[in-house]
C-alpha positions in Angstrom: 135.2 123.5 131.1 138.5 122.2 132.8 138.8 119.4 130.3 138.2 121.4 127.2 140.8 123.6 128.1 143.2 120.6 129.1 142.4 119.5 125.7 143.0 123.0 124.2 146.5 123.0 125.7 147.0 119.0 124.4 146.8 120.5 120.8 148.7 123.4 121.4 151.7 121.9 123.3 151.3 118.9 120.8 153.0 115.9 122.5 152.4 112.6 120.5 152.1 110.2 123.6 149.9 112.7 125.4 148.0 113.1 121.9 147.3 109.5 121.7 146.3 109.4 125.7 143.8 112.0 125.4 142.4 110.9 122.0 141.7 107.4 123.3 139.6 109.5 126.0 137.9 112.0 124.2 137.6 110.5 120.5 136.7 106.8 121.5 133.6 106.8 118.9 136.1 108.3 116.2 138.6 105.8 117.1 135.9 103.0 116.9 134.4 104.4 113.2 138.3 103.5 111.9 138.5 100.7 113.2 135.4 99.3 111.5 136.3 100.8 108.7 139.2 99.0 108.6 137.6 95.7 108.7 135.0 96.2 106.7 137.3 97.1 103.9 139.2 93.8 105.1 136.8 91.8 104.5 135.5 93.4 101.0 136.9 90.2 98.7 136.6 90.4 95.0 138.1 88.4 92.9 141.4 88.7 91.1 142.1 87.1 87.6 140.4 84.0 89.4 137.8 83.7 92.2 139.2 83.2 95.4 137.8 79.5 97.0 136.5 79.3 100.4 134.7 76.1 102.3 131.1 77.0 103.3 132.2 76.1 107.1 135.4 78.5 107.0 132.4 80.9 106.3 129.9 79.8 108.5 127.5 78.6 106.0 125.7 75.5 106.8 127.0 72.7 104.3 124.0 70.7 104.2 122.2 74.5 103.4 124.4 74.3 100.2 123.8 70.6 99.6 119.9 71.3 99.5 119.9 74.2 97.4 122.6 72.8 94.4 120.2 69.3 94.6 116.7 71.3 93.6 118.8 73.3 91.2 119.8 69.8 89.4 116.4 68.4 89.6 116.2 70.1 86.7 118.2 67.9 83.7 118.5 71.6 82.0 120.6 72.7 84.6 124.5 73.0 83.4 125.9 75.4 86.0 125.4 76.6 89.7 127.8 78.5 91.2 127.6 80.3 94.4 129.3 83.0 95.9 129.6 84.5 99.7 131.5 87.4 100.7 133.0 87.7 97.8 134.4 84.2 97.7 133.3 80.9 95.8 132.2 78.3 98.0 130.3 76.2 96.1 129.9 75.1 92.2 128.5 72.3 90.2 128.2 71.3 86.8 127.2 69.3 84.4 128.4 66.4 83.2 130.2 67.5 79.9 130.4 70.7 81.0 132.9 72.9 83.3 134.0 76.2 85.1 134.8 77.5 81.2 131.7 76.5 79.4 129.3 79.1 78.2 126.0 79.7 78.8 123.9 82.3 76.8 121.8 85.1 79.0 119.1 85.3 76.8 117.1 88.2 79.2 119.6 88.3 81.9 121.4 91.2 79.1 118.8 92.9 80.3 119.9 93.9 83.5 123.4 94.1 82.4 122.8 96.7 79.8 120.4 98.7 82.1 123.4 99.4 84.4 125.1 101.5 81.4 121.8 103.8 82.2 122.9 104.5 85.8 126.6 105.3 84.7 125.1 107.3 82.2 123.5 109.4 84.6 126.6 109.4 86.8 128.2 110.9 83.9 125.8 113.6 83.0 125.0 111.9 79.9 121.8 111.1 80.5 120.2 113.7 83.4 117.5 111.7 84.8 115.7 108.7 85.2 113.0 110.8 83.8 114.2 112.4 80.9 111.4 111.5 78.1 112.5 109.4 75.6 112.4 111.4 72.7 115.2 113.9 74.8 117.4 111.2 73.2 115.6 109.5 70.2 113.8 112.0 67.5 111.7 109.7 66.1 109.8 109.6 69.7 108.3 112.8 69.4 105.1 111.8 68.1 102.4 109.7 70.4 105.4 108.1 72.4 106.6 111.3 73.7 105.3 111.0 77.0 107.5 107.6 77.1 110.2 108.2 79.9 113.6 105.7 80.3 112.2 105.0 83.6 108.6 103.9 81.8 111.2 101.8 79.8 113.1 100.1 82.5 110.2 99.4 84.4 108.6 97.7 81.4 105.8 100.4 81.7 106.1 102.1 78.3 102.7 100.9 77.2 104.1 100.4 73.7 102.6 97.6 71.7 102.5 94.2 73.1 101.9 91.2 70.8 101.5 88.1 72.1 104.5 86.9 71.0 106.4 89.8 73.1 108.1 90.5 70.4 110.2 87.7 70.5 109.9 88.0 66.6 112.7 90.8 66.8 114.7 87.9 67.5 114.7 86.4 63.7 114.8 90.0 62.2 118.1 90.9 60.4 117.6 94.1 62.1 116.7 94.7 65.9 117.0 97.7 66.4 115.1 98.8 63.2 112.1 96.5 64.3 112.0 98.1 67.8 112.2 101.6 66.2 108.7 100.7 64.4 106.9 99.7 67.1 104.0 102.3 68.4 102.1 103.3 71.2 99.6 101.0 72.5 98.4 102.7 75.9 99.3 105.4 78.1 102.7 105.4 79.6 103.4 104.3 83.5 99.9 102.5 83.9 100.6 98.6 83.0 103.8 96.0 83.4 104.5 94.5 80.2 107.7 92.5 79.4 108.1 93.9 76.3 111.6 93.4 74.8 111.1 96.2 72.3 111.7 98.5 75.5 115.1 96.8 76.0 116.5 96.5 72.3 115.6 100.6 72.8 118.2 101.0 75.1 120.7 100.4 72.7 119.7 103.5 70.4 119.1 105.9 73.5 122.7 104.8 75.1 124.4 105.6 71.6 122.7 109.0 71.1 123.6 110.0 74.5 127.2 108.9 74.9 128.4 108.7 71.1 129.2 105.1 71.9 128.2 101.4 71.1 126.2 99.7 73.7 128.4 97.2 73.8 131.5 98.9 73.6 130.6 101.4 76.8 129.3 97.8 78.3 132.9 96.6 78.2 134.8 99.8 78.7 132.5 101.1 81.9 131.9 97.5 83.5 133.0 94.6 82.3 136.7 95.2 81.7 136.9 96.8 85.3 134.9 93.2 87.5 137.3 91.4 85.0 134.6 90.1 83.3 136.7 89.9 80.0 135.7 86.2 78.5 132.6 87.1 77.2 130.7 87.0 73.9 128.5 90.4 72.9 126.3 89.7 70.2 125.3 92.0 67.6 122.5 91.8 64.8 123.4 91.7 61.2 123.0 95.3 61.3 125.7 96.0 63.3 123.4 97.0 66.5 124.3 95.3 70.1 121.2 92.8 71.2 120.7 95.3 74.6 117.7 92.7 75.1 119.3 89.5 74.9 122.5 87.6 74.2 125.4 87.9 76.4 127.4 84.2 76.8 129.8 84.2 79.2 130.6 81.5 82.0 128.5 80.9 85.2 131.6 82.6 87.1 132.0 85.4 84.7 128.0 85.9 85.4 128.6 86.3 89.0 130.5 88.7 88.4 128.4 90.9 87.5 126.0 90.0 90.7 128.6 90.4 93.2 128.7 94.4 91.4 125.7 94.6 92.4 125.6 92.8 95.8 128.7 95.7 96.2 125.8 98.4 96.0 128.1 99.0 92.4 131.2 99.2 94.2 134.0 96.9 93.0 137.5 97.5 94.9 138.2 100.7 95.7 136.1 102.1 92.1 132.7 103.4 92.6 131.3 102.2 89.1 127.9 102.6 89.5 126.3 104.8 91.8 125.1 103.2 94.5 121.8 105.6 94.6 120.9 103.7 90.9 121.2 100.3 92.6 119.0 101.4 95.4 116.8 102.6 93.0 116.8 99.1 91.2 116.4 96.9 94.4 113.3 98.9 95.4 110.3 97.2 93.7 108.1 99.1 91.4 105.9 96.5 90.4 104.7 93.9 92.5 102.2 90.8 92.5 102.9 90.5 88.9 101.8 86.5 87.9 104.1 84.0 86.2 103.4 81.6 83.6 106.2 79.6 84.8 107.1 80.1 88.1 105.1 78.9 90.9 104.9 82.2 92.7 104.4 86.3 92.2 106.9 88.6 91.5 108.5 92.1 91.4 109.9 94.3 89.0 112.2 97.2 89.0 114.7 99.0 86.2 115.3 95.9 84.5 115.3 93.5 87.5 112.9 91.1 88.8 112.7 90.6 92.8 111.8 86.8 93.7 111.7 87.3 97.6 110.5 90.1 99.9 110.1 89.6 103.3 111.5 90.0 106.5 113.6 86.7 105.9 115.1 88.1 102.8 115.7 90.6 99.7 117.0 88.5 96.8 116.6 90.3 93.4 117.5 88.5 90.0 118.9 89.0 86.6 116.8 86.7 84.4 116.8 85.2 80.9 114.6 82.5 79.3 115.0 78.9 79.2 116.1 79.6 83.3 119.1 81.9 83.3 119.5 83.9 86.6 121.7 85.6 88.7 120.4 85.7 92.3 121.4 88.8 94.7 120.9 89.1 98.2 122.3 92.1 99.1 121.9 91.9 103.0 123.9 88.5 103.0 126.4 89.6 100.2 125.5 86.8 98.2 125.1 86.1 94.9 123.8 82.5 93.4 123.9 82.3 89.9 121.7 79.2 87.5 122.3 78.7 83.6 120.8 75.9 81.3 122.9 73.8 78.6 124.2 75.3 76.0 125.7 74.7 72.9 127.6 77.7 71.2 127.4 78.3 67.8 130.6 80.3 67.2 130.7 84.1 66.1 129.6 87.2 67.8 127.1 88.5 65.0 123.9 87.0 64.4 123.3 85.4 61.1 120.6 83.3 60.0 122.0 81.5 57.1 119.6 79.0 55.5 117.5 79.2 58.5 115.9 82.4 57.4 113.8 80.7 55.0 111.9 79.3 58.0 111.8 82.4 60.5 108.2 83.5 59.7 107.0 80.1 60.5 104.6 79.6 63.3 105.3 80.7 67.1 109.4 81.2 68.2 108.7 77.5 69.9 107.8 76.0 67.0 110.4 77.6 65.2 113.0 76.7 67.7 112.0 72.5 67.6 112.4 73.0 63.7 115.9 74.7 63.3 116.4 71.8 66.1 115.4 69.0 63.8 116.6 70.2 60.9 119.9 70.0 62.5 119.3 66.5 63.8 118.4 64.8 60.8 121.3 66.9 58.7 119.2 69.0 56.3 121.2 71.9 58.2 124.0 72.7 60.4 123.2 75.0 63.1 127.0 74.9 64.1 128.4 76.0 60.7 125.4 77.8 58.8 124.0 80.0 61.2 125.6 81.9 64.3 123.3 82.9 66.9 122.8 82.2 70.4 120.1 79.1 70.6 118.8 76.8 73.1 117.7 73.2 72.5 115.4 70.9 74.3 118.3 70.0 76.6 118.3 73.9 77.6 114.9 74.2 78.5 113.6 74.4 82.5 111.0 72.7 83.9 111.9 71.2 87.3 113.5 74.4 88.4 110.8 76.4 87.4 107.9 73.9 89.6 110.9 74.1 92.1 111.4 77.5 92.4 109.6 78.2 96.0 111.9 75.7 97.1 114.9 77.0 96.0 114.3 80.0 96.8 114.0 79.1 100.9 117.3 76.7 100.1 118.7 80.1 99.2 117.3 81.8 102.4 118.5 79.2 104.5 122.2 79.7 103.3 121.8 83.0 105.0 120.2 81.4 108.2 122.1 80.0 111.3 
């Protein structure tokens, strides 16, 4: 009682020595709480017009950790880029020969992920009101057997609309996307079944439109990419006019890190709150798991557009992925980020436009299709960098070793973390 009522008379009699003497007493957990909030907002580092370069050793990372990791990465002759980043610094990056920090890559699936975070703001906005909202809240057309469809059933690749066995990697040749996606029907009961169906993805595009007024890929730059200064980038469209939500974002390896350190941030990037970070818990909290590979030598999970390639108590490391070996690595625990693309070799543009190459797009499976346009081009019947703009991968693009190594370099990864 005698030293509340000291106290009382302290803040009554305000005196600011005595003040500071008796708050160092009383408050010392308080004054603790600001102090580590000072530091912790020290050492939040995100990078400027340029990534700020640290050594692996200034930051206690193991060289040799690094070493092992960028070595299995290259195993793999598709490899044109590594770059890693820790606390918000580079300290590490490799490329290819002919290739350097400004080189493109193309996402192929990674878009996935990066579109998906428009959902989130959307819902931070009051745009959209839930995770949960059925589809057809947003999309007319969907009242009929898809109503039951929700945009979580979409990002979670539950939707149980048809699945082909091509995946409708088809869409891709179409003049249209979004029109093709729009067609596509029920094929089971929502929320019972993963599929990677990139019908659910192209989707996104029409449901984002309807509920903000906007272009995917406008809101895309506007709400997130001009803000991590993630401004050299290529959005492609279809021939349509409709942003490829599924697919096609090229950018650099850097510029792609970006976008994982936002989400390493718990969607926090300086002092901006851009994505709430209840919608990044809710995407680093698996809903799928065990879910088999036809590449990769290991199971996964799945969650709101995001794929989670480790799960233990060594680490959680979730990943933005695109074919051919794209990904963007996040360990949120570690606040790192590890990013992967294969050689590529830009066609030019930012709308997709088949040129003479149409004439060949209902042939066969979208490999076979692929090594023709490819040979074509070799043996000069065609010029895929002057007739046709779209993003495309040649052999030279396509993983192997990093897929068989993918165990490996996913404990290289873990180890980075490890002292």
């Amino acid at each position: 009682m005698f030293q509340c009522q000291k106290l009382k008379r302290a803040l009554l009699e305000f005196n600011p020595l005595r003040w500071l003497i008796i708050s160092f007493f009383f408050f010392p957990a308080a004054s603790s709480a600001v102090h580590h909030a000072d530091v912790e907002s020290q050492a939040r580092e995100y990078p400027q017009v340029q990534w700020q370069v640290r050594s692996a050793t200034e930051l206690g990372v193991d060289e040799k950790a690094v070493q092992k990791l960028f070595d299995l990465s290259f195993d793999d002759s598709a490899t044109q880029a590594v770059v890693l980043i820790k606390d918000g610094f580079l300290i590490a990056e490799r490329y290819a020969n002919g290739f350097e920090k400004s080189s493109y890559g193309t996402s192929w699936s990674m878009a996935k992920s990066i579109y998906a975070a428009l959902v989130g703001i959307a819902i931070d906005r009051g745009e959209i009101t839930s995770l949960d909202d059925k589809v057809a809240m947003y999309l007319d057309y969907f009242n009929d057997e898809r109503a039951e469809i929700s945009i979580r059933d979409i990002l979670n690749m539950s939707s149980g609309l048809e699945m082909p066995d091509h995946e409708h990697e088809n869409m891709f040749f179409s003049s249209d996307h979004l029109a093709y996606a729009r067609a596509v029907g029920v094929e089971k009961p929502a929320d019972q079944k993963f599929e990677y169906n990139n019908v659910n993805s192209m989707l996104l595009a029409d449901i984002l439109e309807k509920a903000s007024g906007e272009k995917a890929d406008v809101l895309l730059k506007q709400r997130i990419l001009d803000k991590i200064g993630m401004t050299d980038v290529t959005l492609w469209r279809d021939a349509a006019g409709n942003p490829l939500t599924y697919c096609c974002v090229d950018t650099t390896a850097r510029q792609f890190s970006r976008f994982g350190l936002l989400f390493a941030r718990d969607g926090k990037w300086n002092q901006e709150q851009i994505i709430s970070r209840d919608f990044i818990n809710q995407t680093f909290t698996r809903a799928w798991t065990g879910l088999e590979s036809s590449t990769i030598n290991q199971q996964r999970g799945y969650s709101l557009h995001w794929w989670n390639s480790r799960y233990d108590d060594r680490a959680v490391i979730f990943n933005a992925s695109g074919k051919f070996g794209q990904y963007i690595f996040v360990d949120r625990d570690n606040d790192l980020v590890f990013t992967r693309i294969t050689k590529y070799h830009s066609t030019g543009g930012t709308v997709q436009q088949w040129g003479p190459l149409r004439y060949i797009n209902w042939l066969g499976s979208v490999d076979f299709r692929r090594r023709l346009a490819e040979l074509l081009d070799r043996i000069g019947l065609i010029k895929i960098r002057g007739n046709v703009t779209t993003p495309v991968t040649f052999d030279d693009g396509v993983s192997n070793e990093f897929f068989s190594n993918y165990s490996a370099i996913m404990d290289a990864l873990v180890e980075i973390s490890e002292k």
